[in-house]
N, C-alpha and C positions, 0 to 999 in steps of 0.2 A: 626673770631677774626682778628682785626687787627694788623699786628707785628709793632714794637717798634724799632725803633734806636734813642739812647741817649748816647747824648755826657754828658761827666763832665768832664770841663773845670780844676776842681783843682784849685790849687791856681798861675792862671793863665790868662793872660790877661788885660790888659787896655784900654780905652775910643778909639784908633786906633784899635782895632781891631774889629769893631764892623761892618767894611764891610767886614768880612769872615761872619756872619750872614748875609748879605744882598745880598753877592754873594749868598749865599746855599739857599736863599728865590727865586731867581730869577731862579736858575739851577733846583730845586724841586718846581712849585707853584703850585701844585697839586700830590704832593706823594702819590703814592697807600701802605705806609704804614704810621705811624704816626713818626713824626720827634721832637726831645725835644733834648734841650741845658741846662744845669745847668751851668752857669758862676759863675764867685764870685758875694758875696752877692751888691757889687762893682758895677755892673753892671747888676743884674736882672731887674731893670725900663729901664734902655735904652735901653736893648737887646729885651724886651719886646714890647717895641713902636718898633722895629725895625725890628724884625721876621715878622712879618705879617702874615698871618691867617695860614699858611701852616704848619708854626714850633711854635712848643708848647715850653714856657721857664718852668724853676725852681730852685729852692736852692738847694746847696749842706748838709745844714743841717737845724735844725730848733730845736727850745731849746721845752721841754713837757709844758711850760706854758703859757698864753695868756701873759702876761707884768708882770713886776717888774723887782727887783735888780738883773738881770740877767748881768753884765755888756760883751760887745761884743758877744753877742747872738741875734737871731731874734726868731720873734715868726713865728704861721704856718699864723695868721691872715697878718704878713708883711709880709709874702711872698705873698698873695694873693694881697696884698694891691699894692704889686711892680709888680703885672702882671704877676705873676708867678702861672700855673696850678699842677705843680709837686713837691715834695723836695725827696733827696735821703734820706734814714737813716741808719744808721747802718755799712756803709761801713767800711772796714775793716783799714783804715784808723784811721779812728775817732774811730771805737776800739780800734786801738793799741794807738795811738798818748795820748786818751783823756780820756781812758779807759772804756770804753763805754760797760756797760754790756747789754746782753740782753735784760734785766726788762726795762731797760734805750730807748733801740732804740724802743722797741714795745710801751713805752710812748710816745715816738715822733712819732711814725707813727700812734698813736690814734688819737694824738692832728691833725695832717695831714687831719686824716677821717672828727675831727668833724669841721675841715675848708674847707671841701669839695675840700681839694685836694688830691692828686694822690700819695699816699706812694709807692715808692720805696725801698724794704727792702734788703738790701745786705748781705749777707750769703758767706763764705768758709774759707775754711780750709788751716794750715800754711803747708809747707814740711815737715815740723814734722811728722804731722797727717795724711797726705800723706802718707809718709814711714812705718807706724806704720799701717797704714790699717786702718786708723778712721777715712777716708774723709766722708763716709756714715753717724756714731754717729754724729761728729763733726758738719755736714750742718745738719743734722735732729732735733738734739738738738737748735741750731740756727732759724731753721725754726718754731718748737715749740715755743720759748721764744721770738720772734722776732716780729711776723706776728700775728696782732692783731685781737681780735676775731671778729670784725666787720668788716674783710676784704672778696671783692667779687672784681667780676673778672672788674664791674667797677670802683673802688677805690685803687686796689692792684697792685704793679708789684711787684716778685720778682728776682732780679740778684743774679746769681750764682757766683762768684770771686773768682777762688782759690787763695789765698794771694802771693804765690809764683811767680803765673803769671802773675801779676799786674806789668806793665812797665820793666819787664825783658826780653820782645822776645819768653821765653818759657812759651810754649800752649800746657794743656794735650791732648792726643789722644782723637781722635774722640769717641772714645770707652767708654773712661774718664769720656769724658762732656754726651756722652747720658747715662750713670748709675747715676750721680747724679741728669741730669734735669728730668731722668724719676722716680727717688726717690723720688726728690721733688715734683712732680705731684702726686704722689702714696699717700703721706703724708698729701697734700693737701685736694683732696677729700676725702678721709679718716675722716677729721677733717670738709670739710665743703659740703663735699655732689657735685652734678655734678658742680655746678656752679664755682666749681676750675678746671673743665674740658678748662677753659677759663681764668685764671687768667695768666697774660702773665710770661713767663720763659726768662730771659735774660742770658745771656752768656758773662762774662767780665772778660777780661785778653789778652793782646795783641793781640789784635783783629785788623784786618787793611784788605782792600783792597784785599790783597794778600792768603786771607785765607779764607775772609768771606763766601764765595761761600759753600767752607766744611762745615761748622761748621753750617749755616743755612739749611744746608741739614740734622741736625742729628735730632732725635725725640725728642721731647719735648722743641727744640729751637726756641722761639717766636721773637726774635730780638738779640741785643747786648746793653750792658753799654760799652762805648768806652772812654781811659780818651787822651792821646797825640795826638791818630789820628782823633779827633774832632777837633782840635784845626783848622786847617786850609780845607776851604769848599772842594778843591780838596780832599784833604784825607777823609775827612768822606762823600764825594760824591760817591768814590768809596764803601763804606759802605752798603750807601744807595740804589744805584744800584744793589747791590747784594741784600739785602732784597727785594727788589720791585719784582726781578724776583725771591726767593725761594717760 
């Protein structure tokens, strides 16, 4: 399998920054893992002409219907439409912000499948849930409700994100992140047989340079979701770097 680092930009970025894409196409043109950027919806056609074959782009969301009265929404056919191979869904984000249930994200990662892209399905749990010892329920239930039945390990990724550690600095223990990526692999095949033996596991929550090394060393870590330290090619070069040699 090959591992995964993907940046998501957030709601971040404009039409000058589109040579930190063209630096990291020039510094990686041949990555020995796969490289993917989600910018704003803003910028997925120009990022797209501009990555060049090495970095794979996509949307940070995508609405469950081909077109209509959707107003400020894209479908999964415009993302494809705008050169985009990927969209994330479910991030815990656009949970909270948009209220985004379950039923909700696994629609948009269908609608993903049947435009022949690459669903991204985001999954974890708040500090809450953490404290209370329901990281396990919490991403399981998730995983369940989320990850749509016609996903396979060519069409699916899923990132881990505990909500807490998303832009705060704090990153659970090594220990941490391998009981739920190897929960979530457990669950997976479980529900789809070997071929989740491959379905890539991501790891995201302040994740940078300085750590990555760990953390792709633990079991069942396929790559990382990366969202501030993408944003500029040095930062999410040292990312990369690290994934190419775990």
């Amino acid at each position: 399998m090959r591992k995964l680092a993907a940046g998501n930009w957030k709601m971040n970025g404009l039409g000058d920054g589109l040579g930190e894409i063209t630096a990291l196409a020039a510094a990686f043109p041949s990555p020995n893992c796969d490289v993917l950027i989600c910018p704003p919806a803003t910028l997925l056609s120009r990022m797209s002409d501009a990555a060049g074959s090495a970095i794979a782009t996509g949307a940070q969301d995508c609405h469950a219907k081909t077109s209509g009265a959707h107003t400020g929404d894209i479908s999964a056919q415009m993302v494809r439409d705008a050169g985009g191979a990927y969209v994330i869904v479910g991030h815990s984000e656009r949970r909270t912000d948009h209220d985004e249930t379950d039923a909700i994200v696994r629609a948009k990662a269908e609608a993903a499948l049947s435009t022949d892209l690459i669903a991204v399905v985001c999954v974890g749990e708040t500090l809450t849930d953490r404290e209370a010892g329901q990281t396990l329920d919490v991403v399981g239930t998730q995983v369940a409700g989320s990850v749509p039945d016609g996903a396979t390990a060519a069409n699916t990724v899923v990132a881990y994100e505990p909500v807490w550690a998303i832009g705060t600095g704090k990153v659970p223990t090594l220990e941490e992140i391998g009981e739920v990526h190897d929960d979530i692999r457990a669950r997976l095949v479980a529900r789809f047989g070997d071929d989740a033996k491959n379905i890539r596991l991501l790891y995201g929550g302040s994740v940078k340079a300085s750590n990555a090394n760990e953390i792709f060393a633990v079991s069942n870590v396929d790559g990382a979701l990366v969202g501030g330290a993408s944003l500029k090619a040095s930062d999410f070069g040292g990312i990369i770097t690290a994934l190419e040699a775990s």
